[in-house]
N, C-alpha and C positions, 0 to 999 in steps of 0.2 A: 517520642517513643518511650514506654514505660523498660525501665532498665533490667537485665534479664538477674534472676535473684542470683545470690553468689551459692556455694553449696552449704557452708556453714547459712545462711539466710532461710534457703529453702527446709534445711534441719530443724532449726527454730520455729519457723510456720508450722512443719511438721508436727511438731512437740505441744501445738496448742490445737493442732485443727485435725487431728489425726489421733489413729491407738499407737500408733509412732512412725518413724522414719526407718527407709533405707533406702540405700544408695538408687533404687530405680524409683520409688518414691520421688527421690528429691532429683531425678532426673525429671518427671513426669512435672516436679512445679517449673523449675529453669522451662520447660519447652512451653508450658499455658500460661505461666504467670499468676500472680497468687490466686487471682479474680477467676481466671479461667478455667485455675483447677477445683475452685469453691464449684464454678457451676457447672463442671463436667461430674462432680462428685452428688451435687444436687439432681442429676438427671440420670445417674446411675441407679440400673437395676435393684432391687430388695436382692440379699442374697441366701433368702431361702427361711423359712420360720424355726424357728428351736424346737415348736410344735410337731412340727412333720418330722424334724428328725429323731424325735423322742420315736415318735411310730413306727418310723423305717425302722431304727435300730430293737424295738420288742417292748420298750419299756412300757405299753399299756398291757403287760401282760398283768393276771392277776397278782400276780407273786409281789409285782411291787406296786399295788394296790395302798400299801400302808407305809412307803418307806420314799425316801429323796431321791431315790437311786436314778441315775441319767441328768441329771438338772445341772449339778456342778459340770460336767461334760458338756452339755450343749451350749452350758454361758459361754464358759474358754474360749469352747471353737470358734463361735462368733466374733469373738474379742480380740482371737488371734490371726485370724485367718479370711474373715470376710473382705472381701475389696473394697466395699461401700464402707470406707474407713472413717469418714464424717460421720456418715449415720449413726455408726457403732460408736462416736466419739459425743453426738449429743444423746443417744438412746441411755448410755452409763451419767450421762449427766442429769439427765429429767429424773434416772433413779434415785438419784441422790437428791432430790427436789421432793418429788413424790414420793415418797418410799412407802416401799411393799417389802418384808424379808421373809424370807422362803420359811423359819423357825414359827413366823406367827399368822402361818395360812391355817388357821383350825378350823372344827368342823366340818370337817369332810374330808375324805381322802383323796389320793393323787396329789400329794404336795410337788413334787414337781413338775407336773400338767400344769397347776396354778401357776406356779409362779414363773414358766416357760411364757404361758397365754399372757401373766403383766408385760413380761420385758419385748413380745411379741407386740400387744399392744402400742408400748414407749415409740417402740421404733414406727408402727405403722404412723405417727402423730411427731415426729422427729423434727421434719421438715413440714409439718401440717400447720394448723390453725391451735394455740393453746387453748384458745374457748372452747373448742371442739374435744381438744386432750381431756379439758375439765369435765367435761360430761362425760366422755368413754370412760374416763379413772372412777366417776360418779357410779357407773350402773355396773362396774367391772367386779366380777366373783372376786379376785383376790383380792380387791378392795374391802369388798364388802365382809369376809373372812378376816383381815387383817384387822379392819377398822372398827370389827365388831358390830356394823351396822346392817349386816345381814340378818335377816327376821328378827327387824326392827319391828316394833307394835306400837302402836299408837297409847297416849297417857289411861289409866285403867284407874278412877280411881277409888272402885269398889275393894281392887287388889293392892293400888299403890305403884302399879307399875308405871314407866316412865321411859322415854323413847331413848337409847343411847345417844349421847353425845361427843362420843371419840370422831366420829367423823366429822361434823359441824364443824369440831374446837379446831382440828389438825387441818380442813381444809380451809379455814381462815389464817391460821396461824402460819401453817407451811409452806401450802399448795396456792395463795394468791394475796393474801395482803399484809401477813407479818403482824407482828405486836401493837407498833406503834406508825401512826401519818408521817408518810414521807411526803419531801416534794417530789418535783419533777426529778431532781439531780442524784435521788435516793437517799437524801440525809434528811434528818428527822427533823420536823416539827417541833418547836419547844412554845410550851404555855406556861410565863414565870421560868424558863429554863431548866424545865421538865417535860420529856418526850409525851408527846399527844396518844395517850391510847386510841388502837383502832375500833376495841369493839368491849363489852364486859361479861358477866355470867349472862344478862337478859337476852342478849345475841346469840351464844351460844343455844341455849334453852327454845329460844324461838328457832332458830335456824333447825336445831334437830328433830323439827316436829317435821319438818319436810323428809327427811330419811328415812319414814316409818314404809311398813310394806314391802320392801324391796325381799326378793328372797330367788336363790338359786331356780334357773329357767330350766326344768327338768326335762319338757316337752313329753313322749314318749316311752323316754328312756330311764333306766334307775344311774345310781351312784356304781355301779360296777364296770362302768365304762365312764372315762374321765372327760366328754364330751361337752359337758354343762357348764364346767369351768372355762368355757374359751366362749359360750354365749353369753351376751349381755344379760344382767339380770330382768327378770320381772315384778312384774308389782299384783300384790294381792288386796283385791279392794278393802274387802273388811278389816285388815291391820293398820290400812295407811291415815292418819290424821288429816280430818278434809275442814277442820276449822282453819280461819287463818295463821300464819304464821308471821311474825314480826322481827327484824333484826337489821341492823344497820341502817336504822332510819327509815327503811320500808317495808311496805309488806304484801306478802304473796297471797293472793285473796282467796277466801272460804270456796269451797266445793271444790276447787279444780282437783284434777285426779291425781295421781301419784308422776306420771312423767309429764304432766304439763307442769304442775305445780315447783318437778327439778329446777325445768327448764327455766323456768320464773325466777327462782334463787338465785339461780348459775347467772343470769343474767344480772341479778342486781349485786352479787359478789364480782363481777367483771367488766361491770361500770365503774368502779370503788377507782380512784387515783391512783392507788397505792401498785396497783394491781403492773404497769408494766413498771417504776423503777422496782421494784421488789423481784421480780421473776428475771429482771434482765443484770440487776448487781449479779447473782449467782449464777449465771450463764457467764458473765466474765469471771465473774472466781472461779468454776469451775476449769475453763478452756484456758484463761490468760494470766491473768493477776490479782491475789488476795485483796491489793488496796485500791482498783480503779480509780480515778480522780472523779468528784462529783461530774465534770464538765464530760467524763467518758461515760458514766452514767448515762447523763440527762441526754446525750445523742444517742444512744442504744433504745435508751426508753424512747425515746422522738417516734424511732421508726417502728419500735414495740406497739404503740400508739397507732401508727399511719404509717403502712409500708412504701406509700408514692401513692398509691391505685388507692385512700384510702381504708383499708383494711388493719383492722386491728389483731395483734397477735400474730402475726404472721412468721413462725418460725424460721423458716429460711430464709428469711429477709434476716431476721435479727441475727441470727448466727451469722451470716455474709459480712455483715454490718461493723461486727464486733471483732470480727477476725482481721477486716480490712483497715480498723482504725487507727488512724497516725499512732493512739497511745499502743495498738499492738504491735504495730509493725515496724515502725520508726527507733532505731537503737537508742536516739537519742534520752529516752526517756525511760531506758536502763538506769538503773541507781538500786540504793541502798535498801526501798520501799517497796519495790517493783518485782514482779514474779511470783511464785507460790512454790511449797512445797511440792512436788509431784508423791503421787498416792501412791502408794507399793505396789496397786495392780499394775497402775500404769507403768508405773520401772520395769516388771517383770512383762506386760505385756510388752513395753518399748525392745525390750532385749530379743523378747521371741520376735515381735514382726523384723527386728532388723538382720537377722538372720535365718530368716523363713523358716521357724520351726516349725514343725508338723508334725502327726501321728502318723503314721503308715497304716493303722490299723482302724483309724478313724473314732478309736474310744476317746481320745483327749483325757486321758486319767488321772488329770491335774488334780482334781477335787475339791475340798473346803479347805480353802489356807487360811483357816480366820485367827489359827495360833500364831499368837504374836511372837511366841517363843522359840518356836520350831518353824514357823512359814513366814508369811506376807502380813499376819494381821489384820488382812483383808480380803475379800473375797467376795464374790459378786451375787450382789442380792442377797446378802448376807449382814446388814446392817441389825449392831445389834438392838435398835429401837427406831422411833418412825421418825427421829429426830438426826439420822442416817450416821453415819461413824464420825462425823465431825460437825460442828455447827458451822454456819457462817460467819457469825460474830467471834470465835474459839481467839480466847489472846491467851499465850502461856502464860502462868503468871511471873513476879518478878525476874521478869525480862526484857532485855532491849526491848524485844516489839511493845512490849507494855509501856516501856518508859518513853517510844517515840508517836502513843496512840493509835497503834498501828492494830491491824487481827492478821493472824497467822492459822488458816481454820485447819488443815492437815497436819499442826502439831499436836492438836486433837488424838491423835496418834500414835503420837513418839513418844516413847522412855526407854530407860534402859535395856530395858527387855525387849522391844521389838525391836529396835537397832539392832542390838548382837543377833536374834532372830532372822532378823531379815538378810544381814551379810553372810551368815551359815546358809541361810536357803537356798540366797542365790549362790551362793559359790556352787554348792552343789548340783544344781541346774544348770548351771553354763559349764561344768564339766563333765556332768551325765545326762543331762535332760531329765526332763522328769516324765517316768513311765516313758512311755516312745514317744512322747513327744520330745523330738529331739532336733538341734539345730544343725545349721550346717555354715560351717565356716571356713566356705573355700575361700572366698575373696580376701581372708586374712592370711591363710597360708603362705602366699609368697612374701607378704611383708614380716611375717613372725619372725626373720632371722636377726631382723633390725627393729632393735628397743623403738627408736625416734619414729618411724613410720607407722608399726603396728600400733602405739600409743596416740600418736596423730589422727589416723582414721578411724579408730573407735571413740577417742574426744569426738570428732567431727560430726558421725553419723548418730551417736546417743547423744550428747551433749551438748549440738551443735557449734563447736569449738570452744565451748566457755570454759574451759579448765583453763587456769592461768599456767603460766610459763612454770612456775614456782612446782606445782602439782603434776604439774605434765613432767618437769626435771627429776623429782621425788620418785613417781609409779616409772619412768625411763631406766632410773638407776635400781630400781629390783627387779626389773626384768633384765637388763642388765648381766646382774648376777646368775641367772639361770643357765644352763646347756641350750646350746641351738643345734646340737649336731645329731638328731637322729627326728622322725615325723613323732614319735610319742614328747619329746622334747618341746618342740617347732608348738605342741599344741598344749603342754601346759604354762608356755608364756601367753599362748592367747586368754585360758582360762585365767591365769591369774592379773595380764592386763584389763581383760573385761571386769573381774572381779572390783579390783582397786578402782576404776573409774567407775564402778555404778555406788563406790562407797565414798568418792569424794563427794564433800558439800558445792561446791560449782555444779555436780550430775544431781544430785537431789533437789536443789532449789532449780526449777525451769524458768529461765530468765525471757 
């Protein structure tokens, strides 16, 4: 009989498979068990598009025709609030894979219909098939706006003109097989002890001749209804290149038309080896640990490969897969290497799910926290290039991690500035909330009278008890110091123990 998780265990789980923990959370793993609650969360409902609620709430009126307005609000809510907490937990991950950012949807208006319709998309392909992901992100408006390959035209060269190549370069480079041949385990290839490149300019150059044509599916309708952005793109004959195309050793043959000729690509960029350890390292970086072990790798990729049933790519297989492996689960294989920086959304998301905050009003008026200074530094679908707020390879420089070989990609991130930024912001949030979105903190009330307990169970449920003794003694002995004798009292030891725990390095690194 598989052993029932402890609460600190199910916090942890929480921390990698989830937008965070709370105490009925890590009720709900103790009672399914990790496995059970992967696939009760796998068979759990959608909880509703960003789309639709951009509409319900007005935002296609004309007025914000030209402006963001709504888009920051619908990410949050989803982030913070949805139940399909896996979904929302690989839907933030493929963005940061794929990247689409809200600043560089041009060409058309309704920026945030776009970029609502990408992260709508993520999620619809979550749990999906990535080859499948690859072609929906292939013919998808904010792509094609973002990536510049939207009325694409085929080589001209009475004029000179010449088919963009940002999307070719960035869906080889980012989106499925990376720079250089991996093996199986995700470690690279060396020829003379030099990484194997995967591809060079002539791939590129070829590969982009298949992106010609593509242009917003207008049907009907004009651009004064934001409608066109959530359909797949179309292809216009006379723009698209129907010569062959040549790149990564094969080629996509003369005449086919603009979406069989994709599909031809797509498929021989999805044969490429490269294609599941690459997409499956950053699936664990993302959810578990910066340095996975090659041998955690090569069994993620296995299934990335062949989910049992055959089947390649199969999303929910590999998430299942990755979350349930000895290297995740097992403490033993805690250390010094092990774990990652968590992102500031996710601190500040972990804070609000674990004490249900909410808006009453339903605006979620969080907004754009991309100031490192004043906010989070981050903020959703907000990256500020297509190479997302941190690389995966990011090692600080002269630093331990550097001198143990190690990559640390969410210190990408950090300096001085958005540390002190980030412990101002949140201080302020967990003792005002921000805008009404505001938390609730009854289950710490009765423990606030007591430093040792109230600092206990907020270690437990954020941290999943990783704060050592030493730090838990240090934030005990300033709460401590504080008045317990009145309720405005009782609740600024909460704010300032939540504070000091989301600011220790045990809470930052997710172990």
């Amino acid at each position: 009989m598989t052993p029932i998780p402890t609460p600190a265990a199910a916090a942890r789980f929480l921390a990698q498979a989830s937008m965070g923990a709370s105490r009925a959370e890590m009720a709900r793993v103790q009672a399914l068990g990790y496995a059970g609650w992967i696939d009760a969360q796998l068979a759990a409902p959608r909880s509703g598009t960003r789309w639709d609620w951009l509409i319900a709430k007005g935002f296609n009126d004309v007025a914000n025709r030209n402006s963001e307005n709504g888009f920051d609000a619908c990410a949050w809510r989803k982030l913070i609030s949805a139940r399909d907490t896996l979904r929302q937990r690989v839907t933030l991950a493929l963005s940061e894979i794929c990247v689409v950012a809200i600043d560089g949807l041009v060409g058309a208006p309704w920026r945030s219909f776009s970029a609502a319709a990408y992260l709508d998309l993520l999620e619809d392909y979550a749990f999906g098939n990535y080859r499948a992901l690859l072609g929906a992100i292939s013919t998808s408006a904010p792509m094609g706006q973002y990536l510049t390959f939207r009325g694409n035209v085929k080589q001209n060269p009475s004029t000179g003109a010449l088919p963009d190549e940002n999307y070719a370069r960035e869906l080889m480079q980012l989106f499925s097989i990376g720079l250089v041949q991996l093996n199986a385990d995700g470690t690279p290839q060396l020829r003379n002890g030099v990484p194997k490149e995967t591809y060079g300019l002539a791939d590129i150059t070829g590969l982009a001749r298949v992106f010609t044509g593509w242009d917003f599916d207008m049907g009907s309708q004009t651009n004064a209804v934001p409608d066109f952005l959530r359909r797949p793109m179309t292809q216009v004959p006379k723009r698209h290149e129907t010569g062959a195309s040549t790149f990564l050793g094969s080629t996509v043959a003369a005449g086919l038309s603009g979406a069989d000729a994709l599909k031809a690509a797509l498929d021989i960029i999805y044969a490429h080896a490269n294609v599941a350890p690459f997409i499956s390292r950053q699936l664990i970086q993302k959810l578990v640990t910066s340095n996975p072990s090659p041998a955690y790798v090569a069994r993620i990729a296995a299934v990335f490969n062949n989910d049992g049933r055959g089947v390649k790519g199969n999303l929910a297989a590999v998430v299942r897969a990755l979350l349930l492996d000895p290297e995740a689960r097992a403490d033993t294989y805690i250390g010094t290497s092990y774990g990652k920086l968590r992102e500031p959304m996710l601190r500040f998301i972990g804070w609000a799910r674990a004490y249900s905050a909410a808006s009453a009003s339903d605006a979620w008026a969080i907004g754009n926290t991309s100031d490192a200074s004043s906010r989070l530094g981050q903020s959703p679908l907000r990256s500020p290039s297509v190479f997302n707020f941190y690389r995966p390879g990011y090692v600080p420089p002269n630093s331990a991690v550097s001198k143990a070989g190690l990559v640390a990609p969410e210190f990408q991130l950090t300096n001085e500035t958005s540390v002190v930024g980030y412990v101002n912001y949140m201080q302020r949030a967990v003792s005002k909330g921000v805008g009404d979105v505001l938390p609730d903190y009854s289950t710490l009330l009765p423990l606030a009278a007591n430093g040792q307990q109230l600092v206990d169970e907020i270690n437990l449920v954020l941290a999943a008890g990783q704060l050592g003794s030493a730090t838990v003694g240090l934030i005990r002995g300033a709460i401590d110091t504080m008045s317990a004798k009145t309720d405005a009292a009782l609740r600024n030891r909460i704010y300032a123990a939540l504070t000091m725990v989301m600011a220790a390095p045990e809470y930052l690194v997710q172990q």
